[in-house]
VEXBAFI-146798 format. One record per residue (C-alpha): residue in three letters; z, y negated, x negated. Coordinates in nm, 3 decimals, padded with zeros to 5 digits, always signed. Layout:
<seke><r>ala</r><z>Z</z><y>Y</y><x>X</x></seke>
...
***
This chain:
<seke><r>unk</r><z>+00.000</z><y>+00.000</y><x>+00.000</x></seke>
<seke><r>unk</r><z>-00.086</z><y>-00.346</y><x>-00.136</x></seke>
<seke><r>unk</r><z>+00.190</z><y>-00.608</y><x>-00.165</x></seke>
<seke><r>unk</r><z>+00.119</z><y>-00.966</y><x>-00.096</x></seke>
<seke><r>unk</r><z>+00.289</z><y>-01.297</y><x>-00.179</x></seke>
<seke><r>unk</r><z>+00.259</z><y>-01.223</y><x>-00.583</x></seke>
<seke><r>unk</r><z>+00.000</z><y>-01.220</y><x>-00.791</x></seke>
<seke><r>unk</r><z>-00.158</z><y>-00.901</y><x>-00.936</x></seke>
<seke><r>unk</r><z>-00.230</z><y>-00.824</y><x>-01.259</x></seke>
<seke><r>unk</r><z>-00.532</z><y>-00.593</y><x>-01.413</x></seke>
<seke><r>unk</r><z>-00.623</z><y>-00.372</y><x>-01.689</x></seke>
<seke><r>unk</r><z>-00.925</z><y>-00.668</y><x>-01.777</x></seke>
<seke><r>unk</r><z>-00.680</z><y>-00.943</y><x>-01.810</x></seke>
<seke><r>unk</r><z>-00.456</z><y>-00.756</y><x>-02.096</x></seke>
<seke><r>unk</r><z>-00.766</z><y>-00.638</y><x>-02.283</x></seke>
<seke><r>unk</r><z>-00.893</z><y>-01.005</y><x>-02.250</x></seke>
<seke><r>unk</r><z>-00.590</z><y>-01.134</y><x>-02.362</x></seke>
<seke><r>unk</r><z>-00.600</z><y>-00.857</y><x>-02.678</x></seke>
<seke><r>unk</r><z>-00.963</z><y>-01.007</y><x>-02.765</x></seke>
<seke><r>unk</r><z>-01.157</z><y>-00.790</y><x>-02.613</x></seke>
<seke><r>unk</r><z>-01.460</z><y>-00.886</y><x>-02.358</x></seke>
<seke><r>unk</r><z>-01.561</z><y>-01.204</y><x>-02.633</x></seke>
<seke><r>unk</r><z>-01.878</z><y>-01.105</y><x>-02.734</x></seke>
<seke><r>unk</r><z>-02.198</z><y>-01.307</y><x>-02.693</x></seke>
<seke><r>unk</r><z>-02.399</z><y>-01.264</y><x>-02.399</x></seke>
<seke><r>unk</r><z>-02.704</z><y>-01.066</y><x>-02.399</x></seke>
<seke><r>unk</r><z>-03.045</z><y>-01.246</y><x>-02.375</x></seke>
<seke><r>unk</r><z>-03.147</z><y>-01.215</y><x>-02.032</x></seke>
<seke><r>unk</r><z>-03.495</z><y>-00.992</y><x>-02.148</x></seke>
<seke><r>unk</r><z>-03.867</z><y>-01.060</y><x>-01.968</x></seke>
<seke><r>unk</r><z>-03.946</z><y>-00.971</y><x>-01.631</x></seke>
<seke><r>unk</r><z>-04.058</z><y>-00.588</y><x>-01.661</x></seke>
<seke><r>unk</r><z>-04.367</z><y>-00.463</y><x>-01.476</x></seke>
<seke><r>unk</r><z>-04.469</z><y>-00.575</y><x>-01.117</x></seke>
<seke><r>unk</r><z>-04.404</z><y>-00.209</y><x>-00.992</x></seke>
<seke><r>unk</r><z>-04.131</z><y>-00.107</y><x>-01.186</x></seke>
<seke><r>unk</r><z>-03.930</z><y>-00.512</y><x>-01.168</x></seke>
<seke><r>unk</r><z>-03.977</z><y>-00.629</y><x>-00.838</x></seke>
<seke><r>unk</r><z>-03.684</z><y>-00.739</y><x>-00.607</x></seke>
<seke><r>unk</r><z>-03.617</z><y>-00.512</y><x>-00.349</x></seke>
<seke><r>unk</r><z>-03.665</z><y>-00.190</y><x>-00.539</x></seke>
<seke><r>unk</r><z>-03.311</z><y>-00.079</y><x>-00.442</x></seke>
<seke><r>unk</r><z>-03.341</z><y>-00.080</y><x>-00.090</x></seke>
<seke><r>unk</r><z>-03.672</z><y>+00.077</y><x>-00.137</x></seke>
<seke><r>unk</r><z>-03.502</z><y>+00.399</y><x>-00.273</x></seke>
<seke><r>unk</r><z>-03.191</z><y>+00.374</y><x>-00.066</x></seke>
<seke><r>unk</r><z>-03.478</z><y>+00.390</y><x>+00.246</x></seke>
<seke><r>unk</r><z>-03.571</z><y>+00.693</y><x>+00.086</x></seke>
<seke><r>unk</r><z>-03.287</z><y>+00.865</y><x>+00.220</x></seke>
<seke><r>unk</r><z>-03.375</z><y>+00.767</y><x>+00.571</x></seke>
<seke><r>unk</r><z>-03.036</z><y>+00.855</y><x>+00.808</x></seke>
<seke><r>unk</r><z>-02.890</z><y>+01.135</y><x>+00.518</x></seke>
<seke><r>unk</r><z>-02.767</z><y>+00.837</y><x>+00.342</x></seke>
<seke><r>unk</r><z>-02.789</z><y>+00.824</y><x>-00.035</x></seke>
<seke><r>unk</r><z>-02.402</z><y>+00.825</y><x>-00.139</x></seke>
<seke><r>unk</r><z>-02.173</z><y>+00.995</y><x>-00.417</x></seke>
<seke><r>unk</r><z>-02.148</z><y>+01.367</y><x>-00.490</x></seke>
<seke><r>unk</r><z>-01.787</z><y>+01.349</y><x>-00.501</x></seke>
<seke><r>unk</r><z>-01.507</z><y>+01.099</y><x>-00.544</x></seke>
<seke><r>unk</r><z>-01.588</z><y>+01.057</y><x>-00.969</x></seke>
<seke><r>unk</r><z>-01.958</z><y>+01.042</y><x>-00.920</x></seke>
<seke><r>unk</r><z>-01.981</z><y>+00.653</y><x>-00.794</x></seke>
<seke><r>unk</r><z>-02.076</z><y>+00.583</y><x>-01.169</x></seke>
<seke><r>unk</r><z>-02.297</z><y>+00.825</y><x>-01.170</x></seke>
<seke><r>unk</r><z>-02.452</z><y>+00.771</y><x>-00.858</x></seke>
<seke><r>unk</r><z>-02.534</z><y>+00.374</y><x>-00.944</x></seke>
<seke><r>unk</r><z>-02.678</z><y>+00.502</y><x>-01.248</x></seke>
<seke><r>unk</r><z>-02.914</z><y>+00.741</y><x>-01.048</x></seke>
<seke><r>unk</r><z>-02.999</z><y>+00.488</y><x>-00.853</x></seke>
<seke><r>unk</r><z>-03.056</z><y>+00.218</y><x>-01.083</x></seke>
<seke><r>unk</r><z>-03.285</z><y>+00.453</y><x>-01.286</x></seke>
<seke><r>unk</r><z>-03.509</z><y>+00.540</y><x>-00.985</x></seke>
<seke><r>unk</r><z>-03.547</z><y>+00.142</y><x>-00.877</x></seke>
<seke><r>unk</r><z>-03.716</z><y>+00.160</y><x>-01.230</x></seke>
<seke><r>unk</r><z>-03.875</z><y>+00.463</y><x>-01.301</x></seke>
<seke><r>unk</r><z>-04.092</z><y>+00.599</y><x>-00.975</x></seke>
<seke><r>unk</r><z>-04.054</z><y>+00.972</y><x>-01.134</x></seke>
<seke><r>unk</r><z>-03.711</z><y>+00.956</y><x>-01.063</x></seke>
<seke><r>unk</r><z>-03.799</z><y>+00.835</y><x>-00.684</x></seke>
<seke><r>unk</r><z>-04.060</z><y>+01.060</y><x>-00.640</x></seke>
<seke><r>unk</r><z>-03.831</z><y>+01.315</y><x>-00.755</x></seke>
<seke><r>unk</r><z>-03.560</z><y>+01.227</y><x>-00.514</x></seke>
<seke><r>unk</r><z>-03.773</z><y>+01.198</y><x>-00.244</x></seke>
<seke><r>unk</r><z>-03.990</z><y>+01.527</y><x>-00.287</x></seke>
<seke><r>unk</r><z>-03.876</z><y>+01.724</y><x>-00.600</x></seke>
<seke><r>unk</r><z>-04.211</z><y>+01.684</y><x>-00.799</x></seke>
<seke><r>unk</r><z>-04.143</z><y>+01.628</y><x>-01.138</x></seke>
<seke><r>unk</r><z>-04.401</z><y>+01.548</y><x>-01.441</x></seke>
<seke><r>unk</r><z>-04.461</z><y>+01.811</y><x>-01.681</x></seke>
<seke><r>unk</r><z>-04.295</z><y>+01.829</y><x>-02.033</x></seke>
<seke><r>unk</r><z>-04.330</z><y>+01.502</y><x>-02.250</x></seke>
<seke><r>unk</r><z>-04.417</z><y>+01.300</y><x>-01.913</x></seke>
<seke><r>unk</r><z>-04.086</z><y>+01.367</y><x>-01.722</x></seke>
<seke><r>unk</r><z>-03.840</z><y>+01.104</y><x>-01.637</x></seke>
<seke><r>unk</r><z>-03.570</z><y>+01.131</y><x>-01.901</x></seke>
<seke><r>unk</r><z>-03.261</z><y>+01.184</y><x>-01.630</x></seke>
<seke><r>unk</r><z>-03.513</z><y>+01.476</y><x>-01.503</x></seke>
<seke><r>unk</r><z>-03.477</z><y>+01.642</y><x>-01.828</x></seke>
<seke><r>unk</r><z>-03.126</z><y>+01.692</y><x>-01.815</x></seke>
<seke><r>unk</r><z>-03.127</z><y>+01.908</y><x>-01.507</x></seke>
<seke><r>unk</r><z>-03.112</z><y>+02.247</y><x>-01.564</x></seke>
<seke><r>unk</r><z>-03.418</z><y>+02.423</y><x>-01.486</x></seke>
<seke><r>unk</r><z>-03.296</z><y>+02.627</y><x>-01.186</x></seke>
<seke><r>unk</r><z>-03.200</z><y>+02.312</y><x>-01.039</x></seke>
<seke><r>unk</r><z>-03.562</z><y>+02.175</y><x>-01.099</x></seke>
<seke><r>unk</r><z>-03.706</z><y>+02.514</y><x>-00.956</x></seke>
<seke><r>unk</r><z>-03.551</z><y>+02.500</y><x>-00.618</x></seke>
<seke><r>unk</r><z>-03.594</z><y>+02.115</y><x>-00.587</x></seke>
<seke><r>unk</r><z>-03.852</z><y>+02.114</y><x>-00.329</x></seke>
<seke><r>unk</r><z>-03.641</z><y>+02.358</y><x>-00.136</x></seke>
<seke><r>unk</r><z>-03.349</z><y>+02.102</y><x>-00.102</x></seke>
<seke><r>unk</r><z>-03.275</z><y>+01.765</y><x>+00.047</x></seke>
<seke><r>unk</r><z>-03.292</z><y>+01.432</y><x>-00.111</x></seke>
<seke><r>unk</r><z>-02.918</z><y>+01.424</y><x>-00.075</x></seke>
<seke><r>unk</r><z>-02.918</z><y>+01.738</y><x>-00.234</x></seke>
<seke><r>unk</r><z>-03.103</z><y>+01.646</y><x>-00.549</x></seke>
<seke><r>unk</r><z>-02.901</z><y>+01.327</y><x>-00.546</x></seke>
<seke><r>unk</r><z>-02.604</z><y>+01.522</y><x>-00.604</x></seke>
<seke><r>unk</r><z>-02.743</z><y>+01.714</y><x>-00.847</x></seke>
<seke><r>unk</r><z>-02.882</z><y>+01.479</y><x>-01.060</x></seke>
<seke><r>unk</r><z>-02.596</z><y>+01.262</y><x>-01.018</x></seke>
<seke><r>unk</r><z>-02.395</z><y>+01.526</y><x>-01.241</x></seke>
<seke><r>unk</r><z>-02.643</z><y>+01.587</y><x>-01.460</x></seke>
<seke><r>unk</r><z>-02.616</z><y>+01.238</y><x>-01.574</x></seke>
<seke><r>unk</r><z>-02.259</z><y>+01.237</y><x>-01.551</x></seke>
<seke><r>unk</r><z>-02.237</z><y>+01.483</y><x>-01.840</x></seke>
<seke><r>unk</r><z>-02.448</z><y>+01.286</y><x>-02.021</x></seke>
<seke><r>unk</r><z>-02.290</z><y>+00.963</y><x>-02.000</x></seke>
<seke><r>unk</r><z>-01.919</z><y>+01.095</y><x>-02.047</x></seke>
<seke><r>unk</r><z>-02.032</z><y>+01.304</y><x>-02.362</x></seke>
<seke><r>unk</r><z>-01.868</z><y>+01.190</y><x>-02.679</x></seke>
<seke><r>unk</r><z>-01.690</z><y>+00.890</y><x>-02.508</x></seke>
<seke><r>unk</r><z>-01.359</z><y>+00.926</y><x>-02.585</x></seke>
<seke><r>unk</r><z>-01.348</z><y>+00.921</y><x>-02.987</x></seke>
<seke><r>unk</r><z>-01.628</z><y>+01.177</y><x>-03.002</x></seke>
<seke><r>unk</r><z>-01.487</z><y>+01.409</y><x>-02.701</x></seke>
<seke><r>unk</r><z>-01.618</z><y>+01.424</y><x>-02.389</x></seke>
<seke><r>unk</r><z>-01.431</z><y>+01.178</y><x>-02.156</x></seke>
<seke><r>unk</r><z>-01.225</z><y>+01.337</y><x>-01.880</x></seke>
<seke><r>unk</r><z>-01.459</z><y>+01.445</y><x>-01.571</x></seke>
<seke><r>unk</r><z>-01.182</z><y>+01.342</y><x>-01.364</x></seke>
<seke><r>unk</r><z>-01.157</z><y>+00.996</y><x>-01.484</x></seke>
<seke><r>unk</r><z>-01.515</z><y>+00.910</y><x>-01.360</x></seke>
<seke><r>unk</r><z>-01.774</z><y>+00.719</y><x>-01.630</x></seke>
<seke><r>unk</r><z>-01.647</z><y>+00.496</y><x>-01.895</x></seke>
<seke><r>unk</r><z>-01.843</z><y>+00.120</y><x>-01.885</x></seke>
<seke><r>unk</r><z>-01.921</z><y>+00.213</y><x>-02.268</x></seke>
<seke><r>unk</r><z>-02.016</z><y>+00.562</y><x>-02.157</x></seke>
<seke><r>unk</r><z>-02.259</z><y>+00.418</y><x>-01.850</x></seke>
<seke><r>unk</r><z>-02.404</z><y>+00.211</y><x>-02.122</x></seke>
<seke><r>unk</r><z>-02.520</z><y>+00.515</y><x>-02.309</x></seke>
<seke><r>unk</r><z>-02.781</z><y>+00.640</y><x>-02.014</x></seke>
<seke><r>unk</r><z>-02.830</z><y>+00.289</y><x>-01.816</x></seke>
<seke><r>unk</r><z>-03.182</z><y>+00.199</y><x>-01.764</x></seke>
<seke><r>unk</r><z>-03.417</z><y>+00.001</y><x>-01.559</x></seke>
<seke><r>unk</r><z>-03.768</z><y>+00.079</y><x>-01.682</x></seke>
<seke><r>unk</r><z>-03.771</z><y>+00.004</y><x>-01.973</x></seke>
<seke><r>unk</r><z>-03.438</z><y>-00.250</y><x>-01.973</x></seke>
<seke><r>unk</r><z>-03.150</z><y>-00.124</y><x>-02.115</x></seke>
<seke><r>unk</r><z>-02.803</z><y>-00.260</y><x>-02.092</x></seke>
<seke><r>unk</r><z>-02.478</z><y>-00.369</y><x>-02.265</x></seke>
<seke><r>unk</r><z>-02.138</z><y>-00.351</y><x>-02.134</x></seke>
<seke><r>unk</r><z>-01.878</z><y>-00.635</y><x>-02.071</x></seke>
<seke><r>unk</r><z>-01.539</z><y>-00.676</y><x>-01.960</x></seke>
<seke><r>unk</r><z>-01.511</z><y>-00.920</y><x>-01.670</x></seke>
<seke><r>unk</r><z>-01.177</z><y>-01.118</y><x>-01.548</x></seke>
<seke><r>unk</r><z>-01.274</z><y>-01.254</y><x>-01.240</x></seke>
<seke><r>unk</r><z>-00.933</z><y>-01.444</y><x>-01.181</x></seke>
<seke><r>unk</r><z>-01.014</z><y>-01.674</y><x>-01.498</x></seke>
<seke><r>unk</r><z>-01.359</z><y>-01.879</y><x>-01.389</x></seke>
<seke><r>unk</r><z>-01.391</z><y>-01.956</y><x>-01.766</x></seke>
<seke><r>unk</r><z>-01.411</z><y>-01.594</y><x>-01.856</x></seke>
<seke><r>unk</r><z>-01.613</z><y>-01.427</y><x>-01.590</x></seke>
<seke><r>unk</r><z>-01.835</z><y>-01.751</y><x>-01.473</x></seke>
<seke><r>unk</r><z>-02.083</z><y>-01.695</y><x>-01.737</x></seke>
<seke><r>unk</r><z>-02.064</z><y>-01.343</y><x>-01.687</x></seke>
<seke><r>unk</r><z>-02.147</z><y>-01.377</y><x>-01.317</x></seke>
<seke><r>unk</r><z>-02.425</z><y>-01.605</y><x>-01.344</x></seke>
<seke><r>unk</r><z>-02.597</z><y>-01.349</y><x>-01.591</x></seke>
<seke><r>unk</r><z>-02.544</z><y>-01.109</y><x>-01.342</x></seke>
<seke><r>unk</r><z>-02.670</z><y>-01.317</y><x>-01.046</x></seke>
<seke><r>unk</r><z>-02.964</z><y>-01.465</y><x>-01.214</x></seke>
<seke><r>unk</r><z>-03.074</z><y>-01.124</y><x>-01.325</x></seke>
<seke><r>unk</r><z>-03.026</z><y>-00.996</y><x>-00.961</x></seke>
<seke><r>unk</r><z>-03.252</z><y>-01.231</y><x>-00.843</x></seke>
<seke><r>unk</r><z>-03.534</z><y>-01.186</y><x>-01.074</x></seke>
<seke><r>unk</r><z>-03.573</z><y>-00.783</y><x>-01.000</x></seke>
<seke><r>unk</r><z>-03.320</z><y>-00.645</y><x>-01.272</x></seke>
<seke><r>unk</r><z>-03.012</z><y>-00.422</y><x>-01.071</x></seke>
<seke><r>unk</r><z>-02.675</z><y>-00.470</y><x>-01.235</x></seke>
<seke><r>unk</r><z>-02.401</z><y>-00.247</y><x>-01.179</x></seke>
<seke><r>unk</r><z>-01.992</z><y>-00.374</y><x>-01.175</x></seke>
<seke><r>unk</r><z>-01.719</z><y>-00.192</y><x>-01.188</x></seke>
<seke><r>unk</r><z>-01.455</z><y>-00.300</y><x>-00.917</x></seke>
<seke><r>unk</r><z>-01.065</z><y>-00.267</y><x>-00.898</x></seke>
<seke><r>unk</r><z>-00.756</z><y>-00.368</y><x>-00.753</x></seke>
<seke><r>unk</r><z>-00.484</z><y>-00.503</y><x>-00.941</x></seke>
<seke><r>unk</r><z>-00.069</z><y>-00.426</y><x>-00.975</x></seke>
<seke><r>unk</r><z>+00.014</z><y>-00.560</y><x>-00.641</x></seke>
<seke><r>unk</r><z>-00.124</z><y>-00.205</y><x>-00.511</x></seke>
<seke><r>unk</r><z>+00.037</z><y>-00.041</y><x>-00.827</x></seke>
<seke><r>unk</r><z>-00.096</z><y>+00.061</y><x>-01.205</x></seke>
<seke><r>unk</r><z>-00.260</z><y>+00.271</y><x>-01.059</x></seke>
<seke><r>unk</r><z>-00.534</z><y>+00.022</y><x>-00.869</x></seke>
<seke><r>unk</r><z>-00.545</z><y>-00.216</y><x>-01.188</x></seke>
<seke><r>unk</r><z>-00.816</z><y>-00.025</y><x>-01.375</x></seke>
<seke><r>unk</r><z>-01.182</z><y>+00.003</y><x>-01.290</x></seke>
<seke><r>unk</r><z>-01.203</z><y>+00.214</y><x>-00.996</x></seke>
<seke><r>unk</r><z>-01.521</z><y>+00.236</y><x>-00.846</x></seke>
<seke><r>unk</r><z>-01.911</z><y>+00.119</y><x>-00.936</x></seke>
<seke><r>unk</r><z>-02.162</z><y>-00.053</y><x>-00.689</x></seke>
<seke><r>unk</r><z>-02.501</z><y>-00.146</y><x>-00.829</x></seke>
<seke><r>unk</r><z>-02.581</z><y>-00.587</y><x>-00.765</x></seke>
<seke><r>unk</r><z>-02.941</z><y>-00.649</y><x>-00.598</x></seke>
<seke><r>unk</r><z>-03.139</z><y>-00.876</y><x>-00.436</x></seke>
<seke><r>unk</r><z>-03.390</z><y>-00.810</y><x>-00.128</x></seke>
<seke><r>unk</r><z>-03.587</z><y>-01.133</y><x>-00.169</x></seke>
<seke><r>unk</r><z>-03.517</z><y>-01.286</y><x>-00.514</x></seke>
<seke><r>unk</r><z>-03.251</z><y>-01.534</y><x>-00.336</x></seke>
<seke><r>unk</r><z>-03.011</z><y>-01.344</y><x>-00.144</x></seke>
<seke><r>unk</r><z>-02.771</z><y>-01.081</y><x>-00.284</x></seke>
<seke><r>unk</r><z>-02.642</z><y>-00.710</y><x>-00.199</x></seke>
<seke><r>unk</r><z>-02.508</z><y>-00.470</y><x>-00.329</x></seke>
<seke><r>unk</r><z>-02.561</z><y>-00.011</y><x>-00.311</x></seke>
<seke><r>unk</r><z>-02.236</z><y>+00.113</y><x>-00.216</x></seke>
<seke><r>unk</r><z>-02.269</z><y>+00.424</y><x>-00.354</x></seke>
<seke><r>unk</r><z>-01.924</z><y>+00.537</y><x>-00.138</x></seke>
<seke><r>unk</r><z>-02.117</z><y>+00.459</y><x>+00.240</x></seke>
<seke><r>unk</r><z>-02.454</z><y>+00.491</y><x>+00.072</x></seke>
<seke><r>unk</r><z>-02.556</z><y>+00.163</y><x>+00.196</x></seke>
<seke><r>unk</r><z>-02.669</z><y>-00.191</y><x>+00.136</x></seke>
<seke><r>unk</r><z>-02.407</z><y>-00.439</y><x>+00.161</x></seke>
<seke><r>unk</r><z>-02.454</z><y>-00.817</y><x>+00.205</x></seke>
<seke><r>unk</r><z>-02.226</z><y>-01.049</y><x>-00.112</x></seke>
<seke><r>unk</r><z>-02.238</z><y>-01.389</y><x>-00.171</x></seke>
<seke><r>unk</r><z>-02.169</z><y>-01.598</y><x>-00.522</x></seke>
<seke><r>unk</r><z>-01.865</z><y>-01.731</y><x>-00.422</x></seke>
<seke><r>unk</r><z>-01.744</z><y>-01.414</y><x>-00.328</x></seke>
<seke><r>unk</r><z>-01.833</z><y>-01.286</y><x>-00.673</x></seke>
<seke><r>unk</r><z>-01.672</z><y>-01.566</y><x>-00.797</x></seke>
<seke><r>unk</r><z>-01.297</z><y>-01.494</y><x>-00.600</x></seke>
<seke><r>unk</r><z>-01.157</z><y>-01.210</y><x>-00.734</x></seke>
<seke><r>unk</r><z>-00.842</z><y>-01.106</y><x>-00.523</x></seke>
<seke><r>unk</r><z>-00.978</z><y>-01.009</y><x>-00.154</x></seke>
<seke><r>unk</r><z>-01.071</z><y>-00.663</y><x>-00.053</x></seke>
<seke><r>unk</r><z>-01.467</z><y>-00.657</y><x>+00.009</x></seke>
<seke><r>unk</r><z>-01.664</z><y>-00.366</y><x>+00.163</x></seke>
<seke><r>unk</r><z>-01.936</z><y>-00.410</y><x>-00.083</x></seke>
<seke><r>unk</r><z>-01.678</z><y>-00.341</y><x>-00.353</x></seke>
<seke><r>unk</r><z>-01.575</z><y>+00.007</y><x>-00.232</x></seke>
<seke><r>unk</r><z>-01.281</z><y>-00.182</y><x>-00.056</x></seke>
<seke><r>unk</r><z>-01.132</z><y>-00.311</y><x>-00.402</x></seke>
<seke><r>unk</r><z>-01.066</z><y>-00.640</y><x>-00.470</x></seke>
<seke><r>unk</r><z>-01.156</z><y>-00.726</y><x>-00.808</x></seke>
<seke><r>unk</r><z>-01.449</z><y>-00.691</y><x>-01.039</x></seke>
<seke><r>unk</r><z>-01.339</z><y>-00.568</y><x>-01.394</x></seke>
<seke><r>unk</r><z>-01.687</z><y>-00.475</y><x>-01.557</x></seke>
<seke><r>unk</r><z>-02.028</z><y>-00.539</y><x>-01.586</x></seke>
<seke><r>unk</r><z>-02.333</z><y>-00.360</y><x>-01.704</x></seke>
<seke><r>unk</r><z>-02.584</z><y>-00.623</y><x>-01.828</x></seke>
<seke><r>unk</r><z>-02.967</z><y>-00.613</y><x>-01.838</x></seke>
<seke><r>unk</r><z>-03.065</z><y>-00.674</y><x>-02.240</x></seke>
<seke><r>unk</r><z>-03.410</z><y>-00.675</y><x>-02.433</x></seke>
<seke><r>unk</r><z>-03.618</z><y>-00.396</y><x>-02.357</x></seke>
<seke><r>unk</r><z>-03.591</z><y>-00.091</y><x>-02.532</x></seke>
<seke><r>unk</r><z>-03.917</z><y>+00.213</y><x>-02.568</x></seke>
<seke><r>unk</r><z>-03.683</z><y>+00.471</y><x>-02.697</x></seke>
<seke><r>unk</r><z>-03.511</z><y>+00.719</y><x>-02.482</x></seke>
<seke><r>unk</r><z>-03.122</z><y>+00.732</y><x>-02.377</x></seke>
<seke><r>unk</r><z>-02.917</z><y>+00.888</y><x>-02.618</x></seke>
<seke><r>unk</r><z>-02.806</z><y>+01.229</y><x>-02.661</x></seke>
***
């Protein structure tokens, strides 16, 4: 149960206050190819789904499922795959494809899109927790580590950096947010990690869920839910006030971590 009349406290605000979360900003990188960049490519794969819904495998797969779905806003072979199970021969495959196991790829066109969702969905969870905890594999439990997301996130060919965000200090996260809102609006998905904070207990005050930031017309923003599966309607200032419980956040109330767009990069995610 969240208490009221105090202020909270999170996880982002100590490791802020340690020196952590100071680094540059990324560049924001060029706008990537009309098919693969424009706005609106989100809701175009959540539609996918039609009435099944497009949401999490299980409770620690919200990571995982923002970075599915950020991948196949970029990449139409990981759309196409979703939405029939045809996949691209050997050197031509989607890299998320290729860490499915085969028998998963062989039934494919026998299952749902939910289904292959799911499945890819843990496929890339393996991948992204691998080696993330001082060369172990992070605990599946525990969900996907912002550095760990990092490893696998793409958009096309954008890759991405992550950053701690305070969104109770305006001097802290308001550059942070603007990156993320300007990059919204020109095509490029960016997914935050929301919270609570100690009012709920310690508990709530570390990243707790992921939702991936859109736009549907290059001025408006919204957000996958990865939880309900759905599109959810933000504004900037309620980016900006950290504190209130939003639906688009997965109910939390904070953001705690970004995932920003950076230069382009050819070469594929990392082992």
């Amino acid at each position: 149960m969240v208490v009221t009349g105090r202020p909270g406290r999170q996880l982002s605000t100590l490791l802020h206050a340690l020196g952590a979360g100071r680094r540059a900003l990324p560049p924001l990188p060029p706008l990537p190819p009309p098919v693969a960049g424009d706005v609106g490519a989100v809701r175009r794969v959540v539609a996918l789904f039609g009435a099944d819904r497009p949401v999490q495998a299980d409770p620690t797969t919200c990571g995982s499922a923002a970075l599915v779905m950020l991948a196949a806003a970029g990449d139409p072979r990981v759309a196409r795959w979703l939405a029939t199970g045809e996949a691209e021969p050997g050197a031509s495959t989607a890299p998320e494809l290729g860490w499915l196991d085969q028998t998963v790829l062989d039934g494919a066109h026998q299952a749902t899109p939910t289904t292959r969702f799911g499945a890819l969905q843990q496929a890339v969870k393996v991948r992204s927790n691998r080696r993330a905890l001082l060369g172990l594999s992070w605990p599946s439990g525990l969900g996907t580590p912002p550095w760990g997301a990092q490893r696998v996130a793409r958009f096309g060919a954008v890759r991405y950096a992550h950053r701690l965000l305070v969104d109770t200090s305006p001097g802290q996260s308001g550059p942070l947010l603007d990156h993320a809102i300007a990059s919204a609006r020109r095509g490029l998905p960016v997914p935050f990690y929301t919270g609570g904070d100690t009012r709920g207990g310690l508990g709530a005050a570390v990243p707790r869920h992921v939702v991936v930031l859109t736009s549907p017309d290059g001025v408006a923003l919204e957000v996958y839910e990865p939880s309900v599966g759905r599109m959810l309607a933000i504004t900037p200032d309620e980016l900006a006030q950290g504190g209130s419980s939003r639906p688009a956040y997965g109910n939390w109330s904070h953001v705690t971590w970004v995932l920003l767009p950076v230069a382009p990069d050819r070469s594929p995610p990392p082992g």
